[in-house]
PyMOL Python script that loads the backbone (N, CA, C, O; Angstrom):
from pymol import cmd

cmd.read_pdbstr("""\
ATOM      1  N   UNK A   1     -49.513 -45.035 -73.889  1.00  0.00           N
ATOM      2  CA  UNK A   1     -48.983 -44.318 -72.731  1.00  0.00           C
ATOM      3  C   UNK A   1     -49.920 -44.546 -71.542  1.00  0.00           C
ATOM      4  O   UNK A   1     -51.095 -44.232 -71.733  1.00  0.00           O
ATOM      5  N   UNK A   2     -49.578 -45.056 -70.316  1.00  0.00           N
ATOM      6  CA  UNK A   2     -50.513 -45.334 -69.000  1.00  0.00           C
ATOM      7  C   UNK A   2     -50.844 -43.716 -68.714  1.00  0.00           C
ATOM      8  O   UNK A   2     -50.385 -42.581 -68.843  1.00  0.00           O
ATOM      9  N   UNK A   3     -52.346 -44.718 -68.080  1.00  0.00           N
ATOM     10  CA  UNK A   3     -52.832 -43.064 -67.644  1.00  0.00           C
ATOM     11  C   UNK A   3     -51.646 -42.285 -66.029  1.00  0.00           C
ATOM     12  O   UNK A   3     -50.520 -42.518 -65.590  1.00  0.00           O
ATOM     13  N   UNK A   4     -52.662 -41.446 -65.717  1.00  0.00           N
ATOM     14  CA  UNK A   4     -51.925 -41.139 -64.786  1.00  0.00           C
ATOM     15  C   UNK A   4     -52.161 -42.068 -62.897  1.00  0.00           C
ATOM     16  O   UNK A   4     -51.412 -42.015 -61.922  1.00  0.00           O
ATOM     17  N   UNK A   5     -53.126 -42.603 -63.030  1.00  0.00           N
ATOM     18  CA  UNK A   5     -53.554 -43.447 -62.162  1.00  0.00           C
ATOM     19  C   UNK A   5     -53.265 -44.544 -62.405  1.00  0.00           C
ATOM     20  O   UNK A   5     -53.039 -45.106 -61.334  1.00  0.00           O
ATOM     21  N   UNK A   6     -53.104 -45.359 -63.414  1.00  0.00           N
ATOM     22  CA  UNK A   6     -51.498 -46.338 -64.066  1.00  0.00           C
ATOM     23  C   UNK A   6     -50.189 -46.012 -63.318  1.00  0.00           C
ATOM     24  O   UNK A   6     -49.438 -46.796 -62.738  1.00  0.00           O
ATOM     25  N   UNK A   7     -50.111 -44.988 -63.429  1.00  0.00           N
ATOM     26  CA  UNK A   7     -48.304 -44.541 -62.978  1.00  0.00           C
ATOM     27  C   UNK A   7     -48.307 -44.494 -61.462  1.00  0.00           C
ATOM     28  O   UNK A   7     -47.307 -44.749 -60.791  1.00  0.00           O
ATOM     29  N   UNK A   8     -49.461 -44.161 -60.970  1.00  0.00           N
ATOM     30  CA  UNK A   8     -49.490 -43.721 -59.411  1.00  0.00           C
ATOM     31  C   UNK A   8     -49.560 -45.266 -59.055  1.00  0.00           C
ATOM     32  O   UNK A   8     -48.672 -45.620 -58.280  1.00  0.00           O
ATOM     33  N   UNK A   9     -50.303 -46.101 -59.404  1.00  0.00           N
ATOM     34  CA  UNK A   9     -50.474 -47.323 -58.735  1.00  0.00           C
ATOM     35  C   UNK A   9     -49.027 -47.870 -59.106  1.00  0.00           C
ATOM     36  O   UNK A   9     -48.438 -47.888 -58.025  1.00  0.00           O
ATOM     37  N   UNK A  10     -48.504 -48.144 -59.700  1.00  0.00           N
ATOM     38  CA  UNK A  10     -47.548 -48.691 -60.021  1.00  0.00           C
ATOM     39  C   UNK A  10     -46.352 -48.194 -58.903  1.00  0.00           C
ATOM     40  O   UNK A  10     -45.606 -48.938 -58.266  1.00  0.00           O
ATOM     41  N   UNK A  11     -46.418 -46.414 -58.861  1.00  0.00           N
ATOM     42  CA  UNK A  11     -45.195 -45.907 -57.853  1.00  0.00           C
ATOM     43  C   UNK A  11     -45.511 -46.300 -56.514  1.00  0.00           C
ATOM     44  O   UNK A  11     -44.957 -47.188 -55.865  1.00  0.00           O
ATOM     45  N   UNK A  12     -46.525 -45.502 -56.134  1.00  0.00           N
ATOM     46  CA  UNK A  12     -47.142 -45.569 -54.557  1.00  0.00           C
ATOM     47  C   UNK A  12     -47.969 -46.958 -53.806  1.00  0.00           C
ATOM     48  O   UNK A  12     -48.582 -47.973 -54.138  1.00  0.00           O
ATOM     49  N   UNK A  13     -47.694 -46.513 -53.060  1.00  0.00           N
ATOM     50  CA  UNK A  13     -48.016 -47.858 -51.871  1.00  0.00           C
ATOM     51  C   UNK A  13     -48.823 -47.166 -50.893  1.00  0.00           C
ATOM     52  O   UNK A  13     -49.317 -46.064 -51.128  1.00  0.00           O
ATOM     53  N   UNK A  14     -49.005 -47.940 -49.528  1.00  0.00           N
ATOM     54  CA  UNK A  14     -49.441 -47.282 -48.617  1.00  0.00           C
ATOM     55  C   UNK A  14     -48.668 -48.306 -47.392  1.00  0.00           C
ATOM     56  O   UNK A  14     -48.272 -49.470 -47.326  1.00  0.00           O
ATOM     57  N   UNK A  15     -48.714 -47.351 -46.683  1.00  0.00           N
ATOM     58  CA  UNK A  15     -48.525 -47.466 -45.226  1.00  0.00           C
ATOM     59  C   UNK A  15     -49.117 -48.905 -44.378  1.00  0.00           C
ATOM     60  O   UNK A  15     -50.253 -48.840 -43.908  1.00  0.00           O
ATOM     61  N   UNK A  16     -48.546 -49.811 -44.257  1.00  0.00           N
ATOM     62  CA  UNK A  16     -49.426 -51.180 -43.560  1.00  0.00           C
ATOM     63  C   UNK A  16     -50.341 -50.994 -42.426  1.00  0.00           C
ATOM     64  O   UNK A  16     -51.299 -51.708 -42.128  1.00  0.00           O
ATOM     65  N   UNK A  17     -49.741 -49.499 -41.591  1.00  0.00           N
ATOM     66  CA  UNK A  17     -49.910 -49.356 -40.380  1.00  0.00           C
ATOM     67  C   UNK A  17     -51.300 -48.277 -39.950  1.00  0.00           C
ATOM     68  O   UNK A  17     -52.188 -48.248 -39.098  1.00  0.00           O
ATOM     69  N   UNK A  18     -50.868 -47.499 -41.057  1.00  0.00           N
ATOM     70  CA  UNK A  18     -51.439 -46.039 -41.231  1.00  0.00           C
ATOM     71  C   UNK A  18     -52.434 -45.874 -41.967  1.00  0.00           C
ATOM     72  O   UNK A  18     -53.452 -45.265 -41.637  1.00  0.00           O
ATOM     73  N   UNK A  19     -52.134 -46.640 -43.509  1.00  0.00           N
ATOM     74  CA  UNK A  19     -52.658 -46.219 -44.766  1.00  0.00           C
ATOM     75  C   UNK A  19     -52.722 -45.548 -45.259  1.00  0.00           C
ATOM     76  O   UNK A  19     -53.794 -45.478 -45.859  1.00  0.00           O
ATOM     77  N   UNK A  20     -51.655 -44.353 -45.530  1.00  0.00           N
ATOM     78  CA  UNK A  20     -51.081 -43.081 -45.801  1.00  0.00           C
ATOM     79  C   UNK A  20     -50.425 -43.543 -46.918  1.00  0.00           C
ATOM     80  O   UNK A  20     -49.790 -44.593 -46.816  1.00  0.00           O
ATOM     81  N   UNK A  21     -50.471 -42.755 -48.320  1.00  0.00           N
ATOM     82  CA  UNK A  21     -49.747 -42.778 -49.490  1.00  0.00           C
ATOM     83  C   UNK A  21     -48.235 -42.639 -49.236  1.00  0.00           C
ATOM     84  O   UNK A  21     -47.872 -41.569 -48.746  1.00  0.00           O
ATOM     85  N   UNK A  22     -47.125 -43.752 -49.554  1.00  0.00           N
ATOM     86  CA  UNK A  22     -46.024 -43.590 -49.375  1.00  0.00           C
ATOM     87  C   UNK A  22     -45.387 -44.403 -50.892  1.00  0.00           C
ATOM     88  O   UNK A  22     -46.132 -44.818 -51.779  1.00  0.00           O
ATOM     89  N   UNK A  23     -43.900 -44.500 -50.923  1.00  0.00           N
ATOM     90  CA  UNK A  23     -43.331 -44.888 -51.890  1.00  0.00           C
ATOM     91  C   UNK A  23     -43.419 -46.411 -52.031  1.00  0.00           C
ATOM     92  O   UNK A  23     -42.716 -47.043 -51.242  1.00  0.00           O
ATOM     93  N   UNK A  24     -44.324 -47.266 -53.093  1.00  0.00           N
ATOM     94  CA  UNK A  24     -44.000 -48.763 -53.273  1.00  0.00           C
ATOM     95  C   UNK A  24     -42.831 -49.455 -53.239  1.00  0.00           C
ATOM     96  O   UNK A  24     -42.181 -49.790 -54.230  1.00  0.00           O
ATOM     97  N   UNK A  25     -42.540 -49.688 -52.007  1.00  0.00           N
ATOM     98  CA  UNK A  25     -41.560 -50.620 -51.545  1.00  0.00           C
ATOM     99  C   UNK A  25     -41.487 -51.599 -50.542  1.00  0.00           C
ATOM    100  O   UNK A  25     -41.145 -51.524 -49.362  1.00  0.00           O
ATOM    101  N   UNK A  26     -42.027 -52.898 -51.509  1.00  0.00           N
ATOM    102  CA  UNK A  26     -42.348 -53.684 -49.921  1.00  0.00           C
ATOM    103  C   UNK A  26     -41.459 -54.312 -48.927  1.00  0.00           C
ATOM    104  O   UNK A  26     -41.798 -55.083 -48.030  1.00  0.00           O
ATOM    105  N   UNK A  27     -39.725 -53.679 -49.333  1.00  0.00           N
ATOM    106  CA  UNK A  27     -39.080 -54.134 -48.116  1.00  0.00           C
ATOM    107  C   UNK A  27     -39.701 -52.801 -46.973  1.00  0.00           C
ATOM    108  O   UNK A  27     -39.902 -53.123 -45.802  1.00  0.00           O
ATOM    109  N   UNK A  28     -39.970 -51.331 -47.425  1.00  0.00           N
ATOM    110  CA  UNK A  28     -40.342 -50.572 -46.530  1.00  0.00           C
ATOM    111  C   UNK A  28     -41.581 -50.054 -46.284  1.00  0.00           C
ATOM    112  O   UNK A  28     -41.781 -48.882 -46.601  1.00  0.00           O
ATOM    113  N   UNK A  29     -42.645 -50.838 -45.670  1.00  0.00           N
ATOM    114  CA  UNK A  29     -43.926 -50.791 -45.741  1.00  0.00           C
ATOM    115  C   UNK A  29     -45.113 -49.723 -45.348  1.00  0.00           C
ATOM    116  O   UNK A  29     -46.318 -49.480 -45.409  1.00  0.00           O
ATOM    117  N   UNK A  30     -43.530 -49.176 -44.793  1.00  0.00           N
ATOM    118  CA  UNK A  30     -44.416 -48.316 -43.402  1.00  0.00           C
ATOM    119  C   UNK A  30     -43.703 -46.758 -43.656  1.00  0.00           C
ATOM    120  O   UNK A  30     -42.581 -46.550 -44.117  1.00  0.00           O
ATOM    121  N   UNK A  31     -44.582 -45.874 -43.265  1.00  0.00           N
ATOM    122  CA  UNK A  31     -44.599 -44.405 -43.095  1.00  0.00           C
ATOM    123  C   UNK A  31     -43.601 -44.028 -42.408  1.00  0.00           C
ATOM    124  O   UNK A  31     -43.315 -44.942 -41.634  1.00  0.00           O
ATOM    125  N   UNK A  32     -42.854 -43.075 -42.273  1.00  0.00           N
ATOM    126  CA  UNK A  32     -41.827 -43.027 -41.159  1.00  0.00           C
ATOM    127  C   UNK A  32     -42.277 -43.050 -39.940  1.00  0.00           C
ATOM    128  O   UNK A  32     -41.888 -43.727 -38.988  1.00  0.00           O
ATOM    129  N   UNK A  33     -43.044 -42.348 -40.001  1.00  0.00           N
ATOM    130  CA  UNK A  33     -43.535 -42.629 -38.106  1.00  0.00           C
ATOM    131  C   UNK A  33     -44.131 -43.820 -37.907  1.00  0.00           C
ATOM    132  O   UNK A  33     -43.895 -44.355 -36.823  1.00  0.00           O
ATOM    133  N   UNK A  34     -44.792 -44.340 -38.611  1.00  0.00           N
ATOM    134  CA  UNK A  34     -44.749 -46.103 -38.416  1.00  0.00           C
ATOM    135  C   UNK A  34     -44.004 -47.214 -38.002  1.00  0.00           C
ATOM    136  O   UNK A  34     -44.108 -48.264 -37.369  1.00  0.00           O
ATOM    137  N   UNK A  35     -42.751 -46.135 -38.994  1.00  0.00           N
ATOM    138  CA  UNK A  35     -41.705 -47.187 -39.014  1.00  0.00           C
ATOM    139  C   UNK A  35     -41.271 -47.300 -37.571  1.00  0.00           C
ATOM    140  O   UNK A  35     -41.253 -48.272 -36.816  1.00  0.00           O
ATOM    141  N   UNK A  36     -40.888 -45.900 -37.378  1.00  0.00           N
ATOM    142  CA  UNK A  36     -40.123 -45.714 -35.956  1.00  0.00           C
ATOM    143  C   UNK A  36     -41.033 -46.290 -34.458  1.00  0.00           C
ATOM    144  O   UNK A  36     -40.530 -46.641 -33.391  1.00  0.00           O
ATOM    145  N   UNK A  37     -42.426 -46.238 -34.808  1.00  0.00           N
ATOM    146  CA  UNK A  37     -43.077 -47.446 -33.819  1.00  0.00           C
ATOM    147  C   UNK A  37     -42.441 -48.462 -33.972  1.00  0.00           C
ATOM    148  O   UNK A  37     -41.454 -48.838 -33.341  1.00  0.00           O
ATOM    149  N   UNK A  38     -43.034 -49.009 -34.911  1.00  0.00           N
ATOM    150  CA  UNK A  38     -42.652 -50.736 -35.604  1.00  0.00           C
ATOM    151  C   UNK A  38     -41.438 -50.940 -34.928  1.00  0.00           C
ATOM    152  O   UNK A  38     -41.345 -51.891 -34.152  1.00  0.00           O
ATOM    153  N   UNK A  39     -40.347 -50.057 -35.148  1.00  0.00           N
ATOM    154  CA  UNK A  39     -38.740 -50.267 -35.016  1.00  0.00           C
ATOM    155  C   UNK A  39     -38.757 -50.784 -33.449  1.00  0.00           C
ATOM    156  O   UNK A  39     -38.081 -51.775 -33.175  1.00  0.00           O
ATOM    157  N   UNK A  40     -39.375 -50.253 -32.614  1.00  0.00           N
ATOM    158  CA  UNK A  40     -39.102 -50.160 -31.084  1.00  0.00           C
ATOM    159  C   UNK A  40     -39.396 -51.643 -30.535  1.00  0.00           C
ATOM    160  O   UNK A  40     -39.387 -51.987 -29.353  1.00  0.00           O
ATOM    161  N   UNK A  41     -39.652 -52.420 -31.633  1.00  0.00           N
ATOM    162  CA  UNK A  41     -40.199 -54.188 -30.856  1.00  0.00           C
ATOM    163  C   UNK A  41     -39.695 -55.092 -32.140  1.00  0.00           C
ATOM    164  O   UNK A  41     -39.290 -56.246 -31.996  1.00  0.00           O
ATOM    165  N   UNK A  42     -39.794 -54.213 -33.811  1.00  0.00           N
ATOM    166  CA  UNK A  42     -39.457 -54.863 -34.683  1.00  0.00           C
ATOM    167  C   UNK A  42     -40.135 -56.332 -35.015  1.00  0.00           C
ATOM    168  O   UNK A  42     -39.474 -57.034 -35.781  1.00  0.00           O
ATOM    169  N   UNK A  43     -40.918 -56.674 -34.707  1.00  0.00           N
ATOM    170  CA  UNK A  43     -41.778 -57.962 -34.494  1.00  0.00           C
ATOM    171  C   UNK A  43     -42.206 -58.143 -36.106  1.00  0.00           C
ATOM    172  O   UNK A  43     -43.407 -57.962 -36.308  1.00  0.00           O
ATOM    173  N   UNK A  44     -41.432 -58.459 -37.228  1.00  0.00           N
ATOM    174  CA  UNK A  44     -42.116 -59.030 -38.221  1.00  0.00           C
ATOM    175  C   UNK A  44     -43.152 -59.748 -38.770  1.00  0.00           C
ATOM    176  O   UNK A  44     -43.504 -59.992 -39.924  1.00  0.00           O
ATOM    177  N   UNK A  45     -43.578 -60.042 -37.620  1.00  0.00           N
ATOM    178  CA  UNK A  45     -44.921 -60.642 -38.052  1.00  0.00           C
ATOM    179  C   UNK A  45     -46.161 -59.646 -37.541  1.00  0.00           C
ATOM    180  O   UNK A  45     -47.237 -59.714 -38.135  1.00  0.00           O
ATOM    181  N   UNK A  46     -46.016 -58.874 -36.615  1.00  0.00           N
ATOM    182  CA  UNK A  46     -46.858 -57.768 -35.881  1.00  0.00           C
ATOM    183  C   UNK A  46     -48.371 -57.934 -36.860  1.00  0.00           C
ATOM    184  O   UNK A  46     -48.034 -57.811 -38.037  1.00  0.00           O
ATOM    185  N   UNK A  47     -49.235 -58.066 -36.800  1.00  0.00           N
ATOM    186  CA  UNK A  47     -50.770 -57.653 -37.605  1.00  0.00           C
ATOM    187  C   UNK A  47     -50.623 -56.400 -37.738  1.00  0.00           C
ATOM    188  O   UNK A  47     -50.287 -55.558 -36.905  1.00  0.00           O
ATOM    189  N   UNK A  48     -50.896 -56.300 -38.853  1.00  0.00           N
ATOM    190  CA  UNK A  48     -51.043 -54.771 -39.687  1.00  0.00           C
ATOM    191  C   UNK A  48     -52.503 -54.535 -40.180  1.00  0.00           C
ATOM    192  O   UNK A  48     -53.146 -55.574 -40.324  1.00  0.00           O
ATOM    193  N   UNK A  49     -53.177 -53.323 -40.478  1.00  0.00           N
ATOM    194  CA  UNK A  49     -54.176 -52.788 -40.889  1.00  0.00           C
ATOM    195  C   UNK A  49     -54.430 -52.940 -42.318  1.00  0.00           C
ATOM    196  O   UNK A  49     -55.464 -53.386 -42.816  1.00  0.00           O
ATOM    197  N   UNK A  50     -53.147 -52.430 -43.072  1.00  0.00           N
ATOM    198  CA  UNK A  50     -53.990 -51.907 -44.593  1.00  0.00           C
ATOM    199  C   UNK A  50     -52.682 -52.784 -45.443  1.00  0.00           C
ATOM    200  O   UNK A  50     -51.603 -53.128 -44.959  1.00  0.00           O
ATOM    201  N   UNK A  51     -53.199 -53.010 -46.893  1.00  0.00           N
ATOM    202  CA  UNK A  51     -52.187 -53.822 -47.712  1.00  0.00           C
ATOM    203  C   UNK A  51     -51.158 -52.679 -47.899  1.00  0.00           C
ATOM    204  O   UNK A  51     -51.598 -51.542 -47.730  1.00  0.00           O
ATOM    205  N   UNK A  52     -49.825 -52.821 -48.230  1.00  0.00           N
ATOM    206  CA  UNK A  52     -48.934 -52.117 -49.104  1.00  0.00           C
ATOM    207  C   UNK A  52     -49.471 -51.483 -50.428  1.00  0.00           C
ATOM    208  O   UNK A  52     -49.557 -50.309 -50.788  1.00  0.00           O
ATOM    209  N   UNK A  53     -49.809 -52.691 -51.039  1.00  0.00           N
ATOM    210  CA  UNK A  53     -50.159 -52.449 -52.969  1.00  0.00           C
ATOM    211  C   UNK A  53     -50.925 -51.430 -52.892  1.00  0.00           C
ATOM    212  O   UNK A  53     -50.655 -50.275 -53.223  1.00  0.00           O
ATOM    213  N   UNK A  54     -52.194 -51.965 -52.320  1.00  0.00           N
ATOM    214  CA  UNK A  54     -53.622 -51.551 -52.721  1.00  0.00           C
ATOM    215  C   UNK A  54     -54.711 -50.572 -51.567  1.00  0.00           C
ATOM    216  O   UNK A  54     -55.726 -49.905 -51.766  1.00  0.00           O
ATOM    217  N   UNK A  55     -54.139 -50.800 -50.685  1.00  0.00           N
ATOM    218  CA  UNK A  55     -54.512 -50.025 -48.997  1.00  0.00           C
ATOM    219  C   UNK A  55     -55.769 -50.127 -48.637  1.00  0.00           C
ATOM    220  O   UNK A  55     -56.400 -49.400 -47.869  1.00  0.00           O
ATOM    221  N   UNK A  56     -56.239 -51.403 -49.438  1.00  0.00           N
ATOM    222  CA  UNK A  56     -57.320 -51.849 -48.702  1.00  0.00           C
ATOM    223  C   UNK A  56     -56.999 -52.462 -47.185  1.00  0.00           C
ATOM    224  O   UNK A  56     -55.882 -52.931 -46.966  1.00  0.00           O
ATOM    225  N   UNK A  57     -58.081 -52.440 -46.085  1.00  0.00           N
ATOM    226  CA  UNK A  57     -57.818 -52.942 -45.294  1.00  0.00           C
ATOM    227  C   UNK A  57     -58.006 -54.332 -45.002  1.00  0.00           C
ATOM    228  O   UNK A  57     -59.066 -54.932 -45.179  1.00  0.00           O
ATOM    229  N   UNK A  58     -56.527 -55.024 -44.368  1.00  0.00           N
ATOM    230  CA  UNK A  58     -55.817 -56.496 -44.574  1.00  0.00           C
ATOM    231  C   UNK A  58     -56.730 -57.371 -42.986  1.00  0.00           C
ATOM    232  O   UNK A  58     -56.731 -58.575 -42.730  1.00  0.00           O
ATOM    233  N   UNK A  59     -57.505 -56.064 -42.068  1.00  0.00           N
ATOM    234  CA  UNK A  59     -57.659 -57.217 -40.789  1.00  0.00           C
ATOM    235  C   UNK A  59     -56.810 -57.929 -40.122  1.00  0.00           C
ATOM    236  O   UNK A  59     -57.041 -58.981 -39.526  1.00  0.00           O
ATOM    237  N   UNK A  60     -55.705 -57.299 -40.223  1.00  0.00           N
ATOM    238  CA  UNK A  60     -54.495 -58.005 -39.624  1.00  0.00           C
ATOM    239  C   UNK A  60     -53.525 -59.232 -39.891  1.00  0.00           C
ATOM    240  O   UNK A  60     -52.584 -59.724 -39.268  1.00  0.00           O
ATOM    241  N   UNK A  61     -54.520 -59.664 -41.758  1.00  0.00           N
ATOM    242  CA  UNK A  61     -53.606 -60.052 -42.581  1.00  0.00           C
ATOM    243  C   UNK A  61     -51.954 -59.530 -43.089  1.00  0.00           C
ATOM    244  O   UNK A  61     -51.082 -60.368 -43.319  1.00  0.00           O
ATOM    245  N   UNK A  62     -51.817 -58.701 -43.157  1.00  0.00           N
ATOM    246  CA  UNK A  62     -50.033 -58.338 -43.189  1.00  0.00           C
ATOM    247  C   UNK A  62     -49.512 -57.981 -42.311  1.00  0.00           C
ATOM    248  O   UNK A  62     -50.146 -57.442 -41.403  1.00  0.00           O
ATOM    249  N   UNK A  63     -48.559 -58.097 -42.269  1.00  0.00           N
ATOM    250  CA  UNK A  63     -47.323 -57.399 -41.484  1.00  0.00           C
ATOM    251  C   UNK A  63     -45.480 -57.244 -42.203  1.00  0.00           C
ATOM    252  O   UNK A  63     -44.919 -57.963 -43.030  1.00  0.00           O
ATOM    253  N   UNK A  64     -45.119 -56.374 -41.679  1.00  0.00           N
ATOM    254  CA  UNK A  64     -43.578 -56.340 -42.634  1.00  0.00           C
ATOM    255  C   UNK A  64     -43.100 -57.455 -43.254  1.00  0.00           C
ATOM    256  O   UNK A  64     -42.596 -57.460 -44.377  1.00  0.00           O
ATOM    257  N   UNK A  65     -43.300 -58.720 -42.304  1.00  0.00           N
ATOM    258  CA  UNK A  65     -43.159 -59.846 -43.821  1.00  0.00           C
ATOM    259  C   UNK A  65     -43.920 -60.270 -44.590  1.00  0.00           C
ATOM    260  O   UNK A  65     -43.628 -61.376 -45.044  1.00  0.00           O
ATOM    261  N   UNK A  66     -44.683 -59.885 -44.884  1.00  0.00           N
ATOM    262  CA  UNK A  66     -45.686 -59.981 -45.637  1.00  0.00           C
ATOM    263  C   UNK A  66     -46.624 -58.691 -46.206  1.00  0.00           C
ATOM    264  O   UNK A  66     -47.615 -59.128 -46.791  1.00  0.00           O
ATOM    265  N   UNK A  67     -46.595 -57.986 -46.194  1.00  0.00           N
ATOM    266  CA  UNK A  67     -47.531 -56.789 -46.710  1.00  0.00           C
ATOM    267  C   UNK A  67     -48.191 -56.517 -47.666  1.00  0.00           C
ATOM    268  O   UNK A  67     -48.652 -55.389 -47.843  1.00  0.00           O
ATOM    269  N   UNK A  68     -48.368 -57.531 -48.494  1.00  0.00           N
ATOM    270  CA  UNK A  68     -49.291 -56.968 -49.523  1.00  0.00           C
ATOM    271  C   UNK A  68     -50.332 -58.474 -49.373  1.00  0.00           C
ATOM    272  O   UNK A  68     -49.830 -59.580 -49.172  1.00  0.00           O
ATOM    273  N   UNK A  69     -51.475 -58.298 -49.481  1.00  0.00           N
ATOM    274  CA  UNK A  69     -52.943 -59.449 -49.494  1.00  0.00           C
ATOM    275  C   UNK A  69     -52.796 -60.335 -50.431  1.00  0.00           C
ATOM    276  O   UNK A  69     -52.926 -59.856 -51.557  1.00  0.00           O
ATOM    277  N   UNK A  70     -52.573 -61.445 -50.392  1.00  0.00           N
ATOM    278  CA  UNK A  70     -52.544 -62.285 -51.250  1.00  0.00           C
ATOM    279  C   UNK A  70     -54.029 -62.380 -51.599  1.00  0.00           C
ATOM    280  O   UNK A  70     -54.410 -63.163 -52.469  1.00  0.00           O
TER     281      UNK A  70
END
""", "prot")
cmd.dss("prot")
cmd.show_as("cartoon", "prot")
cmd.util.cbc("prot")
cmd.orient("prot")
């Protein structure tokens, strides 16, 4: 049985923008109020702060197409 920090990494993500714990989904990367920035120019490639996966910070390695650090 995974621990409980197994299950959390697996569910949660973070915020590209913010780095705020949100739901792992890397079509939706971003926090709502992130999002609704992001939304206002929509620029998919925009430099982002922190990975999706792992919320380490990316240096402007991700952005919505891309969000998690290779």
């Amino acid at each position: 049985m995974p621990t409980r920090a197994e299950v959390e990494n697996i569910t949660y993500g973070y915020c590209i923008r913010t780095g705020e714990k949100i739901p792992f989904n890397p079509e939706r990367p971003f926090s709502y109020n992130a999002y609704k920035s992001w939304a206002e120019y929509k620029n998919m490639d925009y430099p982002e702060a922190y990975c999706h996966k792992t919320g380490k910070p990316s240096y402007g390695k991700t952005s919505m197409r891309n969000p998690i650090l290779r």
